[in-house]
Every structure is written in C-alpha cells, then in structure tokens.
C-alpha positions as CSV (number, residue, x, y, z in Angstrom):
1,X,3.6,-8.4,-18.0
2,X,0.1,-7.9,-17.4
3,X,-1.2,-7.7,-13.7
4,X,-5.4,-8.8,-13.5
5,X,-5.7,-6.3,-10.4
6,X,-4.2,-3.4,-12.4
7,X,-7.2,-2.1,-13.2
8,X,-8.6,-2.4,-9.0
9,X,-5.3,-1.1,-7.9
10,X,-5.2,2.2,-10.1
11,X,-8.9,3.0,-8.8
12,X,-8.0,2.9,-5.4
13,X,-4.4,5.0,-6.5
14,X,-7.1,7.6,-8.2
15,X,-9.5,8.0,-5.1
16,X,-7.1,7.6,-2.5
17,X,-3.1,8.9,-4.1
18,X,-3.8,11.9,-1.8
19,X,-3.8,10.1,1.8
20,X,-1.2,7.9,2.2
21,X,-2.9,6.0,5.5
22,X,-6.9,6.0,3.1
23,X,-4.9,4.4,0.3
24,X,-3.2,1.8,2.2
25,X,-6.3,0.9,4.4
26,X,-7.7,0.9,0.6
27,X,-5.1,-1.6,-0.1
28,X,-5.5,-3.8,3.2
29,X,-9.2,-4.4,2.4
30,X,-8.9,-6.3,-0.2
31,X,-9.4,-9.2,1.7
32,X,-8.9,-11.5,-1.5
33,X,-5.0,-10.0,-1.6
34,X,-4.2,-9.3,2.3
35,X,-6.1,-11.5,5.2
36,X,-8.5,-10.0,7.7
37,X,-6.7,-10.9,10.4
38,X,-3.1,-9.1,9.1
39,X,-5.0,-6.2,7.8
40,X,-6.4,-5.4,11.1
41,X,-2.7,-5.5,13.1
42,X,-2.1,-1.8,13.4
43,X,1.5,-2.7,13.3
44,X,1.2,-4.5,10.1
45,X,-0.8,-0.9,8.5
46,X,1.9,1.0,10.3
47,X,4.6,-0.3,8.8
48,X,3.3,-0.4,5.6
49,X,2.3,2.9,5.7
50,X,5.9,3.8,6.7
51,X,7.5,2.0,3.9
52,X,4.4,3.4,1.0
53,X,5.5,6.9,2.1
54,X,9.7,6.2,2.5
55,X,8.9,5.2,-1.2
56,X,7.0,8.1,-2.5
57,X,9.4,10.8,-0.6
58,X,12.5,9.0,-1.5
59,X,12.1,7.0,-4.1
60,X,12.9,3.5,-4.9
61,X,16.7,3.1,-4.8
62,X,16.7,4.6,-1.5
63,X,14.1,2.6,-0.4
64,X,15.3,-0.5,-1.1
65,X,18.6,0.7,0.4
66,X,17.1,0.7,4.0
67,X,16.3,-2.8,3.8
C-alpha cells in the first residue's frame, strides 16, 4: 500500500512525536484532510487527543478494545 501523505504525515510525526496536543493540532490543520470548521471544535481535538495518546500508552489492541 502506498499512502501520498506519507511523506506530510511523518514530517509533522518528526517535529511534533514529542507533544501529543502540537502533533494533533499538526494533524487538524491540514485543512485538505480535516475541515476548518471540525478542526476548530475543541471537543473534536479533545477527543482526538484522548484516543492519539490511549493509543501510544496502551497500544492498539487495547485501544480498539474500548471502542
């Protein structure tokens, strides 16, 4: 499989892996991927926040298991 972002989203990984809420407001403005208007519900960055970091402490398989 090859994913055209790849490249965009490994960048943003590289400057912002550190800070879970910079990398996901790194994610969210890429207004060609997520829409304005979502990306600017703190709700919407909250929970994605919540969910990035349930899957970097935990790890997939338990992530998925909360759903």
């Amino acid at each position: 499989m090859s994913d055209p972002l790849a490249s965009r989203f490994i960048e943003l990984h590289e400057r912002h892996g550190d800070d879970p809420e910079a990398l996901v407001a790194a994610f969210l403005a890429q207004q060609d991927i997520v829409p304005a208007a979502l990306a600017a519900q703190q709700g919407f960055a909250d929970a994605v926040t919540d969910g990035y970091r349930r899957l970097i402490n935990t790890g997939l398989a338990a992530s998925l298991s909360t759903l």
